[in-house]
N, C-alpha and C positions, 0 to 999 in steps of 0.2 A: 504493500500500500504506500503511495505518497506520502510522505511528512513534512506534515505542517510548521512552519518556523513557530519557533516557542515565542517570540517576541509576539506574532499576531496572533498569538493562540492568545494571550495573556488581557493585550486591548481588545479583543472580542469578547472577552468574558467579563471585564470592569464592563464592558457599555450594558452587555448582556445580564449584569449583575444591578447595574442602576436601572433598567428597565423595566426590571422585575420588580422593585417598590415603586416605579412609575405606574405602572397601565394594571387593570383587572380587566379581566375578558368576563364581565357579571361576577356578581355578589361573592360566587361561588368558586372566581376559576381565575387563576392569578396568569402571566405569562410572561416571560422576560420580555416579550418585543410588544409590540404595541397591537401588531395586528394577527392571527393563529395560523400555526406553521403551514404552509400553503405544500397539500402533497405531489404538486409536483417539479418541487425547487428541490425538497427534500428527500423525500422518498418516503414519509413515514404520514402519521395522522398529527391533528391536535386532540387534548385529552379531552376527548368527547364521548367515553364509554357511557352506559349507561349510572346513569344517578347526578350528569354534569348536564340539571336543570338551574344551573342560574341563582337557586337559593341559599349558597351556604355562605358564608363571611370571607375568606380570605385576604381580611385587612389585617395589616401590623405593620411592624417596623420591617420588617423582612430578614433582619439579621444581619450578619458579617460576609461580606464574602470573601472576607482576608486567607481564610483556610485554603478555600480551593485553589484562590492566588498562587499561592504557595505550592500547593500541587506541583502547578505546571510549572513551576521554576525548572524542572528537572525533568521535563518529558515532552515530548513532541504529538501535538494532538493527532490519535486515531493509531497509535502504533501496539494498543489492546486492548479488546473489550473485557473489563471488569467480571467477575460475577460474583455471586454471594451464593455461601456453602454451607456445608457443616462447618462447627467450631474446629482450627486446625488442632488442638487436644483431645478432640473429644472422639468415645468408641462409638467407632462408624461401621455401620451393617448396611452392606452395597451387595445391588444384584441387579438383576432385569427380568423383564415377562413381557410376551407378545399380549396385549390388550387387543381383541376382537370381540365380534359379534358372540354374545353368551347370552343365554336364554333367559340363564337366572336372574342375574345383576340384570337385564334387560323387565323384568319382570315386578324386580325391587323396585327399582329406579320410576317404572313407570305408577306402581301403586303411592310412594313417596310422593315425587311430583303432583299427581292428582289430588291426594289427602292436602294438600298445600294448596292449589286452585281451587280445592272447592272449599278449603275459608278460605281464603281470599274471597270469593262468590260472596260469602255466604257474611262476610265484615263487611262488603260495600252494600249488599241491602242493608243491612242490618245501620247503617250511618245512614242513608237516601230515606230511611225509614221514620225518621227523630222528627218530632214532633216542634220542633223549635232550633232557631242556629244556636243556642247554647249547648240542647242536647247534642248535636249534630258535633259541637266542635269537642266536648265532651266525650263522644265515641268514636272519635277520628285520634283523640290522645289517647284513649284507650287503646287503638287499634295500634301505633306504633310503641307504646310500652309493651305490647307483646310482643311485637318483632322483637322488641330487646332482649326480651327474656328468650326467646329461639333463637337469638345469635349467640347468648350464650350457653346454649346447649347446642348447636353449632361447633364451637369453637372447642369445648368439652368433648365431645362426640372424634372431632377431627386429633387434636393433641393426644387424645386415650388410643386410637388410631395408632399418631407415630409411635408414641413410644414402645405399643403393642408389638412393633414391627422391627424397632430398636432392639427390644430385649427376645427377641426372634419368637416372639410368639404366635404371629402371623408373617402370613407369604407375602410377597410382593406383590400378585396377583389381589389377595383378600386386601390391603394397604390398597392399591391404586383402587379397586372397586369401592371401596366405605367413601377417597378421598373425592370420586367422579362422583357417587350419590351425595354427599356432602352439598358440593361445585351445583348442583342440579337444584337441589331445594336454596340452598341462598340465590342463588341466580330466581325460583320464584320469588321469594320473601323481595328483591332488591325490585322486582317489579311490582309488587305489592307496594312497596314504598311511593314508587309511579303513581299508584293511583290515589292513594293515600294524599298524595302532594294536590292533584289534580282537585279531588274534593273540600282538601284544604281550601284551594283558592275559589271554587264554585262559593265556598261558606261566605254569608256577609260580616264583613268587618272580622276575617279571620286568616292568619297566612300559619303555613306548614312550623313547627315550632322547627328553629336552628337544628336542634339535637338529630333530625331526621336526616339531613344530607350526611354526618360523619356516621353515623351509622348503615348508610347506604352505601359508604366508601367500604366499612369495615367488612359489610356483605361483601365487597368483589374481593377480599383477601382469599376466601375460601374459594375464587374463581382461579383461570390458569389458561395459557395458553394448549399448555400438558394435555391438562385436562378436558379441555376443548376438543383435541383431538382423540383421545379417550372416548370419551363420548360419544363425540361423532362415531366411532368403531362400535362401542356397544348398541348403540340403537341403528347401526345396520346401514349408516348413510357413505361410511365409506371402509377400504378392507384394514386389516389390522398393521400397527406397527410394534414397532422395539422401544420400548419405555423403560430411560434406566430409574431405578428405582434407589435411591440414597436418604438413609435414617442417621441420625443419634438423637439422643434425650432433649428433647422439645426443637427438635430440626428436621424437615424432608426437605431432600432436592427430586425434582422431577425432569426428564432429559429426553427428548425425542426428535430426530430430523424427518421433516415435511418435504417427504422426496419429491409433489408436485410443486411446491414453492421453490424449492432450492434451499433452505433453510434451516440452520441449527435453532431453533425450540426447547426454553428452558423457563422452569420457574422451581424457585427457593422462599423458603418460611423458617423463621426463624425467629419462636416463640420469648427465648430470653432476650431480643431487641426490642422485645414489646412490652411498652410500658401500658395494662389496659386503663387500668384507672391515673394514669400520668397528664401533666400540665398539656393546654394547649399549642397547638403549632401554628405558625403563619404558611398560607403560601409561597410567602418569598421564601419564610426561612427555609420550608420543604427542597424549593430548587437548590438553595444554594447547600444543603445537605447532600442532597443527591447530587449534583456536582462536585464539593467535595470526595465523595466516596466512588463516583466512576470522572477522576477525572479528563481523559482522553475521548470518553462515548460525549459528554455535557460541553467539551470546546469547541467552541465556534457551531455551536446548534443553536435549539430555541427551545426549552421547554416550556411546558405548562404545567400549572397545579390547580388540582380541582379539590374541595375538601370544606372540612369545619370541625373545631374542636383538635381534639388529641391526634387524629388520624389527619394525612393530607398525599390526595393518591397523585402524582409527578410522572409525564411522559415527554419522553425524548426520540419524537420523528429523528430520523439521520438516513444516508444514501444508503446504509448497508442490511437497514433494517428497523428495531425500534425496541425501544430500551421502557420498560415501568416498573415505578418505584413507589411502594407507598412507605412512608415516612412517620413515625411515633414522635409524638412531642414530650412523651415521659422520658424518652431518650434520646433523643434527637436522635437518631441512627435509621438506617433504611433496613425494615425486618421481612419486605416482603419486596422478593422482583422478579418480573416477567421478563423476559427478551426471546427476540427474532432477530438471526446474523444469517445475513448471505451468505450462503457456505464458499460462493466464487468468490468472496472478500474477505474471508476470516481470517483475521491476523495473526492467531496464535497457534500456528503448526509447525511443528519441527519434526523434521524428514527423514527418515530410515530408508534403505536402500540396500537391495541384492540384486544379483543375477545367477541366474541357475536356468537349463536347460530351454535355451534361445529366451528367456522371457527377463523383462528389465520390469523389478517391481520395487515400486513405491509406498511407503505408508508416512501419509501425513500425518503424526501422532499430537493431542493433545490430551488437555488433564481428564482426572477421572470424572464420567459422564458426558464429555465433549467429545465432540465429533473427529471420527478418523476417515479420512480418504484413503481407500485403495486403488493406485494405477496400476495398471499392468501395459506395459508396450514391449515391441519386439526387437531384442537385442540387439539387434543389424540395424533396421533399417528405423527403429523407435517409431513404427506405425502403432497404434492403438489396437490391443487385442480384445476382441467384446466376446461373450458368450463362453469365459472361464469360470469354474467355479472358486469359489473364493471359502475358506473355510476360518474358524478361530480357536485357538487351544489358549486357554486362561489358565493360570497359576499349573503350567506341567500335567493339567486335566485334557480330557476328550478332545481331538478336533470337532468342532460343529460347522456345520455348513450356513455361513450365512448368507449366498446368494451367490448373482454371476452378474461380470462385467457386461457395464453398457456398451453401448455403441464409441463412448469417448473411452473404453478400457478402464473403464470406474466401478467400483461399489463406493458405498456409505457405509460406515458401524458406529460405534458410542465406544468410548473406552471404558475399557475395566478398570478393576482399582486394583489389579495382579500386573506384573508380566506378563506377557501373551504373547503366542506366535501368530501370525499370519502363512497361511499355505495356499497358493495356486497351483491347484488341478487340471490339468487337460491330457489323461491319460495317453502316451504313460512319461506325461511331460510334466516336472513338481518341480515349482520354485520356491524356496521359504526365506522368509524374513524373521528372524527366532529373538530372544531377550527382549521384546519392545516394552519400554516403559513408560507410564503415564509422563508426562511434564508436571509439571507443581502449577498449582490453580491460583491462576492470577485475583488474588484475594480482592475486595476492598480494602481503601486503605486506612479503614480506622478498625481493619480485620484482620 
């Protein structure tokens, strides 16, 4: 990739940094530039997921951006994308499971879901129903103090979850399934919030109380890119993929490439960054946090933050893909983040290489749960070999076949958290690439 002189990375981020106490995109949605990241200067969105209705606060002082400053004294913007992991101390139980179409969890998932729409139904008559706007505004706070109380048993349901999977008491399979059913019913509850909001303002002389957008935010934590694609496999919309699956005690990372995008696909949680009952956050300060902590992805971009109260969810359009953070004001730290990376742009691979039996093969390796490229071309003449199979032997265990080169002489994989060989097959023609090690995981860096 290109690098960007540190000097202009530096005056793009002071202006970038005053901007963002200048301008709010609505009540709710703070943004360093004046006007939302326009997709196609960037490549990415502005933070307009759902719950970025316009009502939440996002005034303050904004904070310091003296930290991130500092950052980039010593780095050249875009030369790695950050991520956030396990604790690097902490005992880490790593695996994978192909997530498809399953009839069960298909079956969970869909009774789940429904019991959730039909109160929902059943709380919007029940407010449309009231007899007077007091009552009406009266059963409209009633109806999001129960949301509260099902996020936190949400959140309880989810954490019981990781560490169940932590302390190896469930599979990585039963983990991603509880954590898609989870992702499924906040995702209703945060539309519930929708309508909720919507009724709010139908009421005379009555607006949604603040407390309902940071709580709306706190619903998408239990969302995921991951997950999304999960999902979509279990309810049968599209075929299954390789999801790596990464625990310890109040942490999952979740990890999967979107072979129709092009794209490495990650999301990480990371419960001891989260302060719940912790002080408020501004949106400025949110950005300038999460600048701080990715800071190469946040230079010379444009984020936005959407949010109110303790929680403040931050996304960062960029050409390579798109970065989100949601951000704790008990701790100022970023304890939850999404990301999409071009995989033709990913900066962080370093290359292995053999030759064995005419075949010239490459493994692009990175850390554990990041994506590995395998090439394969032909020894002579370095044309592209497509339709070999490609196999992987983890920690001195089995070869498994994980697929066969494309037409560019490519597969995709996820790294393990072992040594692992790679092998190409094309009888009775075997090339291997053997000791391959993770890289060390470009941490954050207050991580």
């Amino acid at each position: 990739m290109r690098a960007l002189p540190v000097l202009m990375a530096l005056v793009m981020l002071v202006a970038g940094a005053a901007g963002a106490v200048a301008s709010t995109g609505g009540a709710g949605e703070t943004s360093a530039v004046t006007d939302p990241i326009d997709d196609a200067t960037v490549g990415g969105t502005n933070d307009d997921g759902d719950g970025d209705d316009g009502n939440g606060s996002g005034d303050g002082d904004g904070g310091s951006g003296d930290a991130a400053l500092g950052q980039l004294e010593e780095i050249d913007a875009g030369s790695t994308f950050r991520v956030l992991s396990t604790p690097a101390d902490a005992e880490v139980r790593s695996g994978g499971t192909v997530h498809d179409g399953n009839l069960g969890t298909s079956m969970s998932l869909a009774v789940d879901t429904a019991d959730a729409e039909m109160e929902t139904a059943v709380i919007t008559r029940h407010i449309e129903s009231a007899d007077s706007d007091a009552d009406r505004q009266r059963r409209i706070l009633a109806a999001v103090n129960r949301v509260e109380q099902d996020e936190v048993s949400l959140h309880d349901r989810q954490m019981t979850a990781v560490d169940a999977h932590a302390n190896g008491e469930i599979s990585d399979r039963e983990l991603l399934n509880e954590l898609v059913e989870v992702a499924a019913i906040a995702e209703e509850y945060d539309e519930r919030l929708d309508v909720l909001d919507d009724l709010a303002t139908e009421t005379e002389g009555f607006s949604a109380p603040s407390r309902l957008d940071e709580l709306q935010v706190q619903l998408q934590v239990y969302e995921g890119p991951v997950r999304d694609e999960a999902l979509a496999a279990v309810r049968g919309e599209t075929g299954g993929s390789d999801i790596h699956v990464e625990t310890s005690q109040d942490a999952v990372v979740l990890a999967t490439i979107d072979e129709e995008a092009g794209q490495y696909v990650r999301e990480a949680t990371r419960n001891d960054r989260w302060d719940r009952g912790g002080g408020e956050v501004t949106g400025d300060r949110a950005i300038n946090v999460t600048a701080e902590s990715y800071p190469e992805t946040v230079a010379l971009r444009e984020p936005s933050a959407f949010g109110a109260g303790a929680v403040h969810r931050v996304t960062v359009g960029h050409e390579f893909g798109e970065l989100r953070t949601f951000v704790s004001g008990g701790t100022d730290q970023v304890f939850v983040e999404h990301q999409r990376i071009d995989l033709a742009e990913f900066p962080d691979f370093e290359a292995e290489n053999a030759v064995g039996d005419g075949y010239n093969v490459t493994v692009d390796r990175s850390y554990v749960g990041g994506p590995v490229v395998v090439t394969v071309a032909d020894a002579e003449d370095g044309d592209p070999v497509d339709d070999v199979t490609v196999t992987k032997s983890i920690g001195g265990g089995d070869s498994e076949t994980i697929g066969t080169t494309d037409a560019d002489g490519t597969l995709r994989t996820l790294s393990p958290s072992e040594t692992y060989r790679i092998t190409v097959v094309d009888e009775p023609r075997v090339a291997i690439v053997d000791g391959i090690e993770p890289t060390e995981t470009p941490r954050l860096t207050d991580d």
